[in-house]
MINU-462403 format. One record per residue (C-alpha): residue number from 1; residue in three letters; x, y negated, z. Coordinates in pm, 1 decimal. Layout:
BEGIN
NUM Ala X Y Z
...
// end
This chain:
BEGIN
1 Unk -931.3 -1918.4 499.4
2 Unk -1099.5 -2217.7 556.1
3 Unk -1058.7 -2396.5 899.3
4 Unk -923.3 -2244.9 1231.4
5 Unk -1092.8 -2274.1 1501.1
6 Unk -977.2 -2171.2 1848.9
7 Unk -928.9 -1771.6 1879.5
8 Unk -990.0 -1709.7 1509.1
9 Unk -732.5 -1488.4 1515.1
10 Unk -890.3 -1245.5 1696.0
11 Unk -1189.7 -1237.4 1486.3
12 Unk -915.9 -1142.3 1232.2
13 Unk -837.1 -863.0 1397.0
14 Unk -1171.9 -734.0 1508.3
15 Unk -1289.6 -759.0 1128.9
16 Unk -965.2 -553.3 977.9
17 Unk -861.3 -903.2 785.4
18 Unk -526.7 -848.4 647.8
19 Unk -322.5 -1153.5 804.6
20 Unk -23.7 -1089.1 589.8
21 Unk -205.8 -1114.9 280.9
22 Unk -330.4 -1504.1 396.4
23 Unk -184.9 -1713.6 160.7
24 Unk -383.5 -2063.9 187.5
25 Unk -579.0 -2209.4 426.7
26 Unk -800.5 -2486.4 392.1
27 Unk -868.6 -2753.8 703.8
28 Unk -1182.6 -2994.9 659.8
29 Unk -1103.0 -3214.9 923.6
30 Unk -864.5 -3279.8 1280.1
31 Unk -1136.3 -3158.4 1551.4
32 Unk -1036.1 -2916.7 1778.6
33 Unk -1292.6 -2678.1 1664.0
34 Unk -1155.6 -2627.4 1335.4
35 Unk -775.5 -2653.8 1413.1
36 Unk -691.3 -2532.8 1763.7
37 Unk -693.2 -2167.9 1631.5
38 Unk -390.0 -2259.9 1356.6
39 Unk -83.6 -2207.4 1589.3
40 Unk -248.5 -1874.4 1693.1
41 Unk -301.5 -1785.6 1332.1
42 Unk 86.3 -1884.9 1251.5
43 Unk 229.6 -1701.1 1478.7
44 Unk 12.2 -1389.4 1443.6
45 Unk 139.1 -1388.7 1091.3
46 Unk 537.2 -1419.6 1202.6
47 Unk 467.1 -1113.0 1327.5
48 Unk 456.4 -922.0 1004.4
49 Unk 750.9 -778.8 816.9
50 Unk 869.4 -1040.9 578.1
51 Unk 542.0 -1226.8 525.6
52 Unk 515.2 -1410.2 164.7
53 Unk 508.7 -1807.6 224.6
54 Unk 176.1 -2004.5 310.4
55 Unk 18.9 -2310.2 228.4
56 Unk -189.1 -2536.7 452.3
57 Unk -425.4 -2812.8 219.0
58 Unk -659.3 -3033.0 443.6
59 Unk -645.0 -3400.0 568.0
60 Unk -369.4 -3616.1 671.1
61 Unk -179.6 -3539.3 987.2
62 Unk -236.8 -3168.9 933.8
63 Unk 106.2 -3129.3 888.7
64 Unk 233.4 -3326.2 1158.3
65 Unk -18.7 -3140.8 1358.2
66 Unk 146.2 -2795.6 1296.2
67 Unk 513.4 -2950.7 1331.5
68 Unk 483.8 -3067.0 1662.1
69 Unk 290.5 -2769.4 1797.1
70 Unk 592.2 -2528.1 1647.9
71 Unk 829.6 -2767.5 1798.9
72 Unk 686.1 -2853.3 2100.5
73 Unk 644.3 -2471.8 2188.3
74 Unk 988.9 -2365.8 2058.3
75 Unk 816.2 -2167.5 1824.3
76 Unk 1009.3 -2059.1 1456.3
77 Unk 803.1 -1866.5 1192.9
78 Unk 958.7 -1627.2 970.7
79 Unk 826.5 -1733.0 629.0
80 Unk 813.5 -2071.5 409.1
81 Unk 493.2 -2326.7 496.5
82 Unk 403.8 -2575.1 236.5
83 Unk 139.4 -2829.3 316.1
84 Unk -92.4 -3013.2 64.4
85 Unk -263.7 -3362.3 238.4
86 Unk -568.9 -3566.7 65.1
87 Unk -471.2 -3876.0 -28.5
88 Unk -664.2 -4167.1 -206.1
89 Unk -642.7 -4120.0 -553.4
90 Unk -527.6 -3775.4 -509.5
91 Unk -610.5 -3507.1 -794.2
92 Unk -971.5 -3329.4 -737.3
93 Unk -800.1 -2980.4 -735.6
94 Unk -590.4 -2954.3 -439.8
95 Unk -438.8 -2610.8 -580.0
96 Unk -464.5 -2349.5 -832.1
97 Unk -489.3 -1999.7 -606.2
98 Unk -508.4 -1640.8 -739.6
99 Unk -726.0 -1736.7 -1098.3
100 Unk -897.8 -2041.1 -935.6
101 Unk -914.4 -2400.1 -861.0
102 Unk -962.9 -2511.3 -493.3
103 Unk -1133.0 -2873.9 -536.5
104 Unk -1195.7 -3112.3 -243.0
105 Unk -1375.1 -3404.9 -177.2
106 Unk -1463.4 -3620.6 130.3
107 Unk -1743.9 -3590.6 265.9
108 Unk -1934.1 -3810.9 575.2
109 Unk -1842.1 -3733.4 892.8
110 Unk -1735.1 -3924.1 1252.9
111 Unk -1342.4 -3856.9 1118.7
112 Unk -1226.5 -3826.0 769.9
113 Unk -1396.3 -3454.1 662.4
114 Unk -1336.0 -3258.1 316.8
115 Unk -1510.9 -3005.0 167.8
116 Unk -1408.1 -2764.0 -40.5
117 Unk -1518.7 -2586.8 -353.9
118 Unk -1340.1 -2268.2 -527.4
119 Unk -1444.3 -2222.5 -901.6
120 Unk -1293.7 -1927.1 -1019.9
121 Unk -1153.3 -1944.2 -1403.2
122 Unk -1329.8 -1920.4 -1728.3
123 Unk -1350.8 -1534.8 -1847.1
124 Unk -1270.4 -1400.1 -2142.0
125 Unk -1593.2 -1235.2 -2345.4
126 Unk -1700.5 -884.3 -2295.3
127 Unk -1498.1 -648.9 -2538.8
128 Unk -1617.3 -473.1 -2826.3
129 Unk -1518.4 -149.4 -2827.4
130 Unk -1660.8 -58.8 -3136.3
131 Unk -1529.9 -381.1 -3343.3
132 Unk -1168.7 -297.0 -3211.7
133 Unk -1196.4 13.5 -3386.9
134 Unk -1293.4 -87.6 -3724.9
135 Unk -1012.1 -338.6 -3690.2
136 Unk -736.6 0.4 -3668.3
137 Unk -616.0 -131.3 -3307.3
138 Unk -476.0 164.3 -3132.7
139 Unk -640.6 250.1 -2797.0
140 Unk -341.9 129.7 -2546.1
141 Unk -208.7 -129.5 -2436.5
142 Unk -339.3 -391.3 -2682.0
143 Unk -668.4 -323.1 -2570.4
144 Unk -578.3 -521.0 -2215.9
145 Unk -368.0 -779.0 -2388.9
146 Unk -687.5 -855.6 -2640.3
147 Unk -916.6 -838.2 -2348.3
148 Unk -711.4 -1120.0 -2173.4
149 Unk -741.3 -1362.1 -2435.9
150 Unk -382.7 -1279.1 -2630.0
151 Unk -319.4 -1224.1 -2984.3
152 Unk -177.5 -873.5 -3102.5
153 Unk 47.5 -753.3 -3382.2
154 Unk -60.9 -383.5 -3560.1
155 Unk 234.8 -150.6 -3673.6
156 Unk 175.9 -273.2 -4059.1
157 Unk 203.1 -691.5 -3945.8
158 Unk -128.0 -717.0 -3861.2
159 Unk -198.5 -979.0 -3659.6
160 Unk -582.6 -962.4 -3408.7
161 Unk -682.6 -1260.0 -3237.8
162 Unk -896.5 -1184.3 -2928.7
163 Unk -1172.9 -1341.0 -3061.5
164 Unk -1223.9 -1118.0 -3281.1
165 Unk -1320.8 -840.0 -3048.5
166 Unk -1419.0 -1052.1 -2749.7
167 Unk -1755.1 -1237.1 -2728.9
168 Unk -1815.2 -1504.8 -2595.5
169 Unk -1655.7 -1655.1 -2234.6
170 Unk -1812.2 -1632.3 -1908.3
171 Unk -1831.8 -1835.9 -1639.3
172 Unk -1619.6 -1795.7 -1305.9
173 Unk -1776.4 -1775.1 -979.7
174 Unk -1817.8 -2074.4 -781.8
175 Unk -1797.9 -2096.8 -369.0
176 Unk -1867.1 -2402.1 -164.5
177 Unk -1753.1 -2481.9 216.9
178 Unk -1901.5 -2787.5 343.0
179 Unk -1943.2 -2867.7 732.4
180 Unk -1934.4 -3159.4 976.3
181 Unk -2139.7 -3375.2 698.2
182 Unk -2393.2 -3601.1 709.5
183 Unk -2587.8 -3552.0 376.1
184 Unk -2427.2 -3728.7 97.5
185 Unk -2306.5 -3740.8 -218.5
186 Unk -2002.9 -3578.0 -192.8
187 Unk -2172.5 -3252.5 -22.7
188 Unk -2403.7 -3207.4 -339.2
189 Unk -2093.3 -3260.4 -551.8
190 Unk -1921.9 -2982.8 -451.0
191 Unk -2262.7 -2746.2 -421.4
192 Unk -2361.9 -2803.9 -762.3
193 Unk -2441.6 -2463.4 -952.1
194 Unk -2213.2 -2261.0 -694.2
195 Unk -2303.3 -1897.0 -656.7
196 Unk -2252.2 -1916.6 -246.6
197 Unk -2250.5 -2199.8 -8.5
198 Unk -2169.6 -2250.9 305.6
199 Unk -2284.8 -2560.6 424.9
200 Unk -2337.1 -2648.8 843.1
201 Unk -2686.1 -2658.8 954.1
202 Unk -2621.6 -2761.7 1346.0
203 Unk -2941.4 -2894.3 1395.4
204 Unk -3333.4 -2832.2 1415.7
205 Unk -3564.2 -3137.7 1267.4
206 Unk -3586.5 -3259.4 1644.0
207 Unk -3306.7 -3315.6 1672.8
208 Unk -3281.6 -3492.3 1329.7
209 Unk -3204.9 -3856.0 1542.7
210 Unk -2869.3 -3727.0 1695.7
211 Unk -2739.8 -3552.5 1371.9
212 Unk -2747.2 -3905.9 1219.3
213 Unk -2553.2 -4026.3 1520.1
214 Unk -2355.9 -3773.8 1492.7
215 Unk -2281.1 -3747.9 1108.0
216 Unk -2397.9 -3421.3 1101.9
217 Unk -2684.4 -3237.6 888.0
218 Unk -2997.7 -3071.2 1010.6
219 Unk -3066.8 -2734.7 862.2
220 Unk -3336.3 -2899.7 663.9
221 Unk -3159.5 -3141.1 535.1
222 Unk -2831.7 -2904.4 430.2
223 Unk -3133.1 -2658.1 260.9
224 Unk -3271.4 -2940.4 69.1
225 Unk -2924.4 -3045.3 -104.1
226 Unk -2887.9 -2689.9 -174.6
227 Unk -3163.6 -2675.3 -327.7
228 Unk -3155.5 -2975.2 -536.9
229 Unk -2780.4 -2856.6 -606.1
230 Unk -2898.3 -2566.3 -799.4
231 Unk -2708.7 -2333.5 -516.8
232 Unk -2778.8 -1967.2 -594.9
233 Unk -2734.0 -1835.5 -272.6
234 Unk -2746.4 -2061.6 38.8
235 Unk -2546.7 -1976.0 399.2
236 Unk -2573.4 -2203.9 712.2
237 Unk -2321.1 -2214.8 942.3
238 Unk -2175.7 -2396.5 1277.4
239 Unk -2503.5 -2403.4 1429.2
240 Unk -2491.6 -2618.5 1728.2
241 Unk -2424.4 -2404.4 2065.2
242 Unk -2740.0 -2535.8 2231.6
243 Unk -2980.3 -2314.6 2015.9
244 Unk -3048.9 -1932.4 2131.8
245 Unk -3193.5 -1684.1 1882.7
246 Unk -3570.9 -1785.6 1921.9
247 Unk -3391.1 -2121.9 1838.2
248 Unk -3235.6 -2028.4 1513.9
249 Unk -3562.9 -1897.3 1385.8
250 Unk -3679.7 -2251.8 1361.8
251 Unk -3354.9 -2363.7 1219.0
252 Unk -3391.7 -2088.6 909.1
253 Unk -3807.3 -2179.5 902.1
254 Unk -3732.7 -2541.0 850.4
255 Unk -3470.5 -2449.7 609.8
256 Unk -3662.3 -2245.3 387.3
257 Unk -3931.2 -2462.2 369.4
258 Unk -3671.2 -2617.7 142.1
259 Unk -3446.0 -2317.4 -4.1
260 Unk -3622.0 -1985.0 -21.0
261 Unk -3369.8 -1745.4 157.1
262 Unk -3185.2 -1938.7 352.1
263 Unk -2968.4 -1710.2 553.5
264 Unk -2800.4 -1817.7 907.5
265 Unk -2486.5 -1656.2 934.7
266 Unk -2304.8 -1439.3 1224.7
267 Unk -1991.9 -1346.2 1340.1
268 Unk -1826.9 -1116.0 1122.7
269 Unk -2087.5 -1110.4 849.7
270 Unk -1968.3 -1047.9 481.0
271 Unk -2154.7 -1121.6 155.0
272 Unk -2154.3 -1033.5 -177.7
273 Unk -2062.1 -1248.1 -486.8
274 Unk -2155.0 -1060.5 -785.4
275 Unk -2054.1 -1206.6 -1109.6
276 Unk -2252.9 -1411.8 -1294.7
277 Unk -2325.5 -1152.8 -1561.0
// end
């Protein structure tokens, strides 16, 4: 999950998300837009029969954050809570989740702001049936253990190395989450190549004076970066409250005068990532 705003648990439940199956969640920065909704979240998931533990990565003081709302409302949870802060100097990858890396970097907002990028692993190469055959390997289980990348041993001493019936490796998938930025350097950083981004797009160009102000990003602006990113598929999100729907069709004209397909997202919405190949 990446940030909590208030009530997001709800939206959990109204979009038949699993709770007990969270396992980290990502905060970008300490407004109460994107953190108010962690208590909820927390104690949503102490409801659930022996939930596995959960880590929290995100800024400094996101830790201290949760401890004093626990203790402050009496509150215990029933399962172990790590927490992972950015520091200066701090490794890129904040963790290694579930065959990826989670990498974050700050980006430029009115607090200190990360965004995040998930690049899933290097895959092995597609399998060749046919070459695994010739070689004598017995359909089974050494098929799956070739197919991840290990080395087998045949009945007569045999030893296959994967390469030898894999081709080549494939790229992971790569997801960006980027908002309350000004444009900058960081934000194209962590867009570069990815397969879906999420990146804000609060404002419309006339408003462009009072995003500066307010270190955020028009939709423009966030489209353009995309773009120059090499971002295959390009999602813009916290759009600023002020805008109705006739509104948000100038937000996604502006932006696609910049990134063909821009899409503004809604509550609830889901996308695809298909895999590279």
């Amino acid at each position: 999950m990446f940030d909590a705003g208030e009530g997001i648990q709800l939206a959990l439940k109204k979009g038949g998300v699993g709770i007990r199956a969270l396992e980290v969640i990502a905060i970008s920065h300490m407004h109460a837009d994107h953190v108010l909704g962690l208590p909820g979240v927390l104690m949503f998931r102490a409801q659930c029969d022996d939930p596995g533990p959960l880590t929290i990565i995100g800024p400094r003081g996101i830790q201290k954050f949760i401890k004093h709302t626990l203790d402050d409302l009496r509150y215990r949870i029933n399962f172990e809570l790590n927490f992972i802060e950015w520091h200066k100097g701090c490794d890129p990858t904040a963790i290694e989740w579930n065959g990826c890396d989670v990498k974050w970097e700050p980006l430029v907002h009115s607090t200190f702001c990360l965004g995040y990028r998930v690049e899933e692993h290097t895959r092995p190469g597609k399998f060749n049936l046919e070459q695994a055959k010739q070689l004598g390997i017995p359909m089974g289980p050494l098929y799956g253990k070739l197919q991840s990348g290990q080395s087998v041993t045949l009945d007569d001493g045999t030893v296959i190395d994967s390469t030898q019936v894999l081709g080549p490796t494939r790229r992971g998938r790569v997801v960006t989450f980027a908002t309350d930025t000004a444009p900058c350097t960081g934000l194209k950083n962590l867009s570069q190549s990815a397969d879906l981004a999420f990146i804000e797009g609060m404002f419309t160009e006339l408003h462009s004076a009072e995003a500066a102000e307010k270190k955020h990003s028009t939709a423009a602006s966030s489209a353009q970066i995309a773009s120059e990113a090499g971002v295959c598929k390009l999602v813009l999100v916290h759009i600023s409250p002020r805008y109705t729907f006739e509104d948000e069709k100038i937000l996604k004209k502006e932006a696609r005068a910049h990134f063909r397909g821009a899409i503004i997202a809604r509550g609830l919405d889901t996308f695809d990532i298909p895999l590279p190949d």
